[in-house]
C-alpha positions as CSV (number, residue, x, y, z in Angstrom):
1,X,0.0,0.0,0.0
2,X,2.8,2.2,0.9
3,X,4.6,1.8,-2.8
4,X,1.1,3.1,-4.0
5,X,0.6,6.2,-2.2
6,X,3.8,7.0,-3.0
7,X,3.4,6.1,-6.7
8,X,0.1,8.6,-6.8
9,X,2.4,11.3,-5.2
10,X,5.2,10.7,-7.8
11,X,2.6,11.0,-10.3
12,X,0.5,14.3,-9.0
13,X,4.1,15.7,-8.6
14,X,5.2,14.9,-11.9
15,X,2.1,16.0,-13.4
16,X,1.9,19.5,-11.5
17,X,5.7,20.1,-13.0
18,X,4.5,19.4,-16.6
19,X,1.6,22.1,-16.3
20,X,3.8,25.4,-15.6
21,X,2.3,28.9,-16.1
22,X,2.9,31.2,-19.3
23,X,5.8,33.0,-16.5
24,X,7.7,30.5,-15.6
25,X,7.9,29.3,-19.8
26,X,8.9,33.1,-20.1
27,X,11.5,32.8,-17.6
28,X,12.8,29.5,-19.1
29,X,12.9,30.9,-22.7
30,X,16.5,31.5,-24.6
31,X,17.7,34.6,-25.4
32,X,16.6,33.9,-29.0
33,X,13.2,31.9,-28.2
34,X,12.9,35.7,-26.8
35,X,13.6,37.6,-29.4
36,X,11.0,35.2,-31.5
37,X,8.2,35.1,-28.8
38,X,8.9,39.4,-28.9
39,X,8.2,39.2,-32.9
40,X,5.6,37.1,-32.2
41,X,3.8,38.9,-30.2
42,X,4.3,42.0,-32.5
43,X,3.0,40.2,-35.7
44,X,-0.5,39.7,-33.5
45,X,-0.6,43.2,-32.5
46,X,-0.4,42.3,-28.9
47,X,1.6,44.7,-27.3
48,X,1.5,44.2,-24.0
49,X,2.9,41.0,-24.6
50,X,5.6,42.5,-26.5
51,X,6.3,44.9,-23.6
52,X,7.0,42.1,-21.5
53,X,9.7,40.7,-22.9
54,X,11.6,44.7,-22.7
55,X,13.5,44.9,-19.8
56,X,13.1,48.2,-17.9
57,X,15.7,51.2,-19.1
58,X,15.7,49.5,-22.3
59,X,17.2,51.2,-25.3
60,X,16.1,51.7,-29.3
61,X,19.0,52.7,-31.3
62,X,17.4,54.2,-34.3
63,X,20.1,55.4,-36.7
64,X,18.7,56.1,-39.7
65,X,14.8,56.3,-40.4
66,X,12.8,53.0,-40.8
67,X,10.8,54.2,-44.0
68,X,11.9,56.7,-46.2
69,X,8.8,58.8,-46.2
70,X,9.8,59.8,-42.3
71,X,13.3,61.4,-42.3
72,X,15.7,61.0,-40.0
73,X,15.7,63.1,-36.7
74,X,19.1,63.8,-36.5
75,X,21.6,62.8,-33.6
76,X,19.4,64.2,-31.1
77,X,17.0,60.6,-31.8
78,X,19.8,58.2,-32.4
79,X,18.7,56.3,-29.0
80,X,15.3,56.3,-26.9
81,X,13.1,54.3,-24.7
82,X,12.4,50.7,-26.2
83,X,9.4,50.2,-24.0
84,X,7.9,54.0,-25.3
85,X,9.3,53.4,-28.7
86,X,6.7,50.3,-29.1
87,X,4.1,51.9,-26.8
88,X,3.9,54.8,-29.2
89,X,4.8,53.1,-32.6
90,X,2.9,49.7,-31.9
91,X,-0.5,51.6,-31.5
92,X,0.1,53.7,-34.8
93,X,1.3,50.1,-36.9
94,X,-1.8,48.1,-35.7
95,X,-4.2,50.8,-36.3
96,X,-3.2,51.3,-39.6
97,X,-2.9,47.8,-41.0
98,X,-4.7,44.7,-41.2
99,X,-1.9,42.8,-41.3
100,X,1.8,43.3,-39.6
101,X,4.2,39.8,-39.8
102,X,7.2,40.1,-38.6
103,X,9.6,37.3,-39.5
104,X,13.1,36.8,-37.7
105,X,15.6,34.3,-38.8
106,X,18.0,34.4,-36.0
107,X,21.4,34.1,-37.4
108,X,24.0,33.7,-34.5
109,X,23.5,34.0,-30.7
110,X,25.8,34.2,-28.4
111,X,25.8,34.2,-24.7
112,X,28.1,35.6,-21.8
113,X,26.6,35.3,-18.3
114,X,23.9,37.6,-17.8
115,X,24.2,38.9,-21.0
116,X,23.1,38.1,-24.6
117,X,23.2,38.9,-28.0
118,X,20.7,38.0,-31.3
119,X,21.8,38.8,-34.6
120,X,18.4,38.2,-36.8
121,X,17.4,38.5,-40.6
122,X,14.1,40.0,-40.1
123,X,11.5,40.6,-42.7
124,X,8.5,42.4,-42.3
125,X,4.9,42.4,-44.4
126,X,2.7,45.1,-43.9
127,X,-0.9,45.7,-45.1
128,X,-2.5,48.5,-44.9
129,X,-6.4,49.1,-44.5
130,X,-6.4,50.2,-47.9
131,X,-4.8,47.2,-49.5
132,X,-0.7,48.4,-50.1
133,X,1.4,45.7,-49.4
134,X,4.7,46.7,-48.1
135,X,8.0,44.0,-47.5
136,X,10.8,45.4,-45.5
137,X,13.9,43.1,-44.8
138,X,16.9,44.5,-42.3
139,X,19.5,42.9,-39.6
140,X,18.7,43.8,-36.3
141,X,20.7,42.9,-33.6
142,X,19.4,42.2,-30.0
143,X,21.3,42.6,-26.5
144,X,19.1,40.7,-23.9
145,X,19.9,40.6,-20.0
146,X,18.6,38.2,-17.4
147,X,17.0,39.5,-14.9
148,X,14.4,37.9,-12.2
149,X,11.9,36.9,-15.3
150,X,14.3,35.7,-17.3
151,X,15.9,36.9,-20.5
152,X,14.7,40.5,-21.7
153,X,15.4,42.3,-24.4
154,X,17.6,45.3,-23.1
155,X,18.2,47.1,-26.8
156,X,17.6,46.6,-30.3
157,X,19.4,48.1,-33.3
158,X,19.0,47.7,-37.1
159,X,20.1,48.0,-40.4
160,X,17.1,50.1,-41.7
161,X,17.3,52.6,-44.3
162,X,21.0,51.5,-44.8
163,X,20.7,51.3,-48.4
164,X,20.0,55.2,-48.2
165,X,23.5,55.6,-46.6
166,X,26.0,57.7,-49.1
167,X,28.7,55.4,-50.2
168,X,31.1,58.3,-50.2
169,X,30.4,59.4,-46.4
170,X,33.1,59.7,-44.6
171,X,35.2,57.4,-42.8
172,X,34.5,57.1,-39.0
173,X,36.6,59.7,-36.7
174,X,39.7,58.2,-34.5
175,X,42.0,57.1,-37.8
176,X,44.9,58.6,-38.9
């Protein structure tokens, strides 16, 4: 009788284990299952989900302009709030568009303690309520931290608008 009361507990243990909450899965993600579940969440308009996954005092890098009907704000804008860049943007993006995909293809991770980093191929598909397709493709790159929930993304930078970039700019400063 013994063996089978402790076979039941084994089992109610066991099973109690195997049905974990949607945190503890979010703590146990990798710092590129994050970066997906964050695109993820994106594609189905679901912000707060997406603001989750952002670790507080987040940063955007944006160096250059996304689409090249916004220009670029100068180096005054290069960096800002990740969490208030998709607060503000994500409301704007949804409203306007019946569909949003966005479509990572993480190309190498690489991780060092606490810290992370994702290098992606992301495309993007946009429809807009009037029908205009749109298809955007950019490298973005990802530093994540762990923290108490697990991995977060801590700042994002991209590619975007690169191809607008003057091939005859000038070298960067600190050479001879």
């Amino acid at each position: 009788m013994t063996h089978r009361h402790l076979a039941i507990a084994s089992s109610a243990i066991l099973l109690l284990c195997s049905v974990s909450s949607p945190a503890l899965h979010a703590a146990e993600r990798s710092p590129a299952e994050t970066v997906q579940a964050f695109n993820q969440a994106l594609s189905r308009k679901d912000t707060n989900a997406a603001l989750t996954l952002i670790a507080n005092g987040s940063v955007q890098f944006t160096l250059r302009s996304a689409h090249s009907d916004i220009p670029s704000g100068g180096p005054a804008s290069v960096t800002g709030d990740l969490k208030a860049h998709w607060s503000a943007i994500g409301p704007v993006v949804f409203g306007s568009t019946t569909a949003y995909n966005r479509t990572p293809k993480v190309t190498n991770t690489r991780v060092d303690g606490d810290l992370a980093t994702v290098w992606t191929d992301t495309a993007t598909e946009t429809v807009g309520k009037n029908g205009s397709k749109r298809t955007d493709s950019f490298s973005e790159v990802y530093l994540l931290v762990h923290t108490a929930s697990g991995w977060q993304i801590g700042a994002v930078a991209d590619n975007r608008g690169a191809n607008k970039v003057n091939a005859a700019a000038p070298a960067a400063s600190g050479g001879k």
